[in-house]
C-alpha positions as CSV (number, residue, x, y, z in Angstrom):
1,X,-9.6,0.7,-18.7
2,X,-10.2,2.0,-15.2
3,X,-8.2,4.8,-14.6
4,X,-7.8,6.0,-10.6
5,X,-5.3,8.6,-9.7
6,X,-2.0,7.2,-11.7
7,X,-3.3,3.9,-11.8
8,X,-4.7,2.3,-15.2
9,X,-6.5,-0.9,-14.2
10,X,-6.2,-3.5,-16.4
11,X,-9.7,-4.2,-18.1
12,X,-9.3,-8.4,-18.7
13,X,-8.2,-9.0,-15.2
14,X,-11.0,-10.1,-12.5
15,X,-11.7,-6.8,-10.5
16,X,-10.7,-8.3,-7.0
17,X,-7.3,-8.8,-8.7
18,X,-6.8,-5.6,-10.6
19,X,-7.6,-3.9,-7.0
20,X,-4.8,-5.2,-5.8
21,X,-2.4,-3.0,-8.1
22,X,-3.0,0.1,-5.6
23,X,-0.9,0.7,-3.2
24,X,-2.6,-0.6,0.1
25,X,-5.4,-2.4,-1.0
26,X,-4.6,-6.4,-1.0
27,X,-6.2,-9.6,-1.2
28,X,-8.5,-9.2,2.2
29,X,-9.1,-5.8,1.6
30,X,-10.1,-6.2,-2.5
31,X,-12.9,-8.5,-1.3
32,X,-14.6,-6.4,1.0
33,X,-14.7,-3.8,-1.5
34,X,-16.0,-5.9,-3.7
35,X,-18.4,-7.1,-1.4
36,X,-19.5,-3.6,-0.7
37,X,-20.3,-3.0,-4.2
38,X,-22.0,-6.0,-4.9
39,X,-19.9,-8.1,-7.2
40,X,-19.4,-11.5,-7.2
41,X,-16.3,-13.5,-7.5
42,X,-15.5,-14.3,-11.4
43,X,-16.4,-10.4,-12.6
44,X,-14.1,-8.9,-14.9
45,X,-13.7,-5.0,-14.6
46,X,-14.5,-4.3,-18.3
47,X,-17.8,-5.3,-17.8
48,X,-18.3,-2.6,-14.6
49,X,-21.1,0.4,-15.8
50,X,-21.1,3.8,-15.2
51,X,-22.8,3.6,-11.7
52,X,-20.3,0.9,-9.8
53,X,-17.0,2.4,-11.4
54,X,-18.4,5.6,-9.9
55,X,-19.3,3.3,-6.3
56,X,-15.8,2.1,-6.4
57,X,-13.6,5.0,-7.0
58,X,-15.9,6.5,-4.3
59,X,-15.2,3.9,-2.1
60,X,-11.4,3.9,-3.2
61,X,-11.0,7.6,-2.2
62,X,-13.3,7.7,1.1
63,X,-13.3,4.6,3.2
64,X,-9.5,3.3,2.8
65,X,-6.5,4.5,3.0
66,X,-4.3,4.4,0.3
67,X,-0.9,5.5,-0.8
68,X,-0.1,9.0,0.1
69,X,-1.5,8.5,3.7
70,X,0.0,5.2,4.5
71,X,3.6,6.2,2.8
72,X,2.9,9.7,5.2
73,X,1.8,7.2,8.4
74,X,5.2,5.3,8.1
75,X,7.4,8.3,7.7
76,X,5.9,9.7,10.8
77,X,6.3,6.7,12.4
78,X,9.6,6.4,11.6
79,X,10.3,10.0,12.3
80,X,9.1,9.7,15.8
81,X,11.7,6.8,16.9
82,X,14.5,9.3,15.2
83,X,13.1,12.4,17.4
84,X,13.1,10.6,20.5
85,X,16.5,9.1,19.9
86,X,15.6,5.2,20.5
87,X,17.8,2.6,19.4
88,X,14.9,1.7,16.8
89,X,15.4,5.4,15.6
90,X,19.4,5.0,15.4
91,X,18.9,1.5,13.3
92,X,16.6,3.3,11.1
93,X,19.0,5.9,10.5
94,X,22.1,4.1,10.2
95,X,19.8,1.9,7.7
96,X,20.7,-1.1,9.8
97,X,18.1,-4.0,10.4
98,X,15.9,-2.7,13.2
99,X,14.2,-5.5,14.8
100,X,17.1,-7.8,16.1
101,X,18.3,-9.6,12.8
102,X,22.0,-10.3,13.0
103,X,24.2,-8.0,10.7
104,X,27.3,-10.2,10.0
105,X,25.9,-12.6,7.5
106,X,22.4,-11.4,7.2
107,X,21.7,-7.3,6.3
108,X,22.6,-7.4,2.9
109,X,19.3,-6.3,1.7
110,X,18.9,-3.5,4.3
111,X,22.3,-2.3,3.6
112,X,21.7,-2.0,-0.1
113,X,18.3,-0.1,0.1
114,X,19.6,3.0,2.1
115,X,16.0,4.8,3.1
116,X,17.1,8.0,5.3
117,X,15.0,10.1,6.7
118,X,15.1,13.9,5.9
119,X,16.3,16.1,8.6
């Protein structure tokens, strides 16, 4: 069991698909971390030595971006519509669908997960 940060990846799963339990890694972005490693396609992670779990969580915590920042990126994104008073920023707030869906019949799901920002 590969353990990275508060993730435990699952040992009997095929590495490309265990990487895609993180937070911001998917299916594109799995396979070129694979590939920079040097694994082929059918390689299951319990069979990774010492040397490429050490390559990969090196490669996990310098050359992507995962969790913390990209959570921290979409805040601020977020944020900056609020600050500036746009009408995406007043959607956002109001936790109302932001990009022109109709409300009448349609935000359900967007009215049930509130996200506010903190002011």
């Amino acid at each position: 069991m590969l353990l990275y940060k508060q993730y435990s990846l699952n040992d009997n799963k095929e590495i490309r698909s265990a990487l895609q339990f993180i937070y911001g890694i998917g299916w594109y972005k799995s396979i070129i971390i694979c590939s920079k490693i040097g694994l082929s396609y059918p390689f299951l992670l319990k069979y990774l030595n010492n040397y490429n779990k050490s390559l990969l969580i090196f490669i996990l915590e310098h050359y992507t971006w995962l969790e913390i920042r990209i959570k921290r990126i979409i805040y601020y994104n977020i944020k900056k519509y609020y600050d500036i008073l746009s009408y995406k920023g007043i959607r956002h707030k109001d936790a109302l669908p932001v990009r022109g869906q109709r409300t009448r019949s349609n935000a359900k799901t967007k009215k049930r997960h509130k996200i506010l920002l903190n002011e």
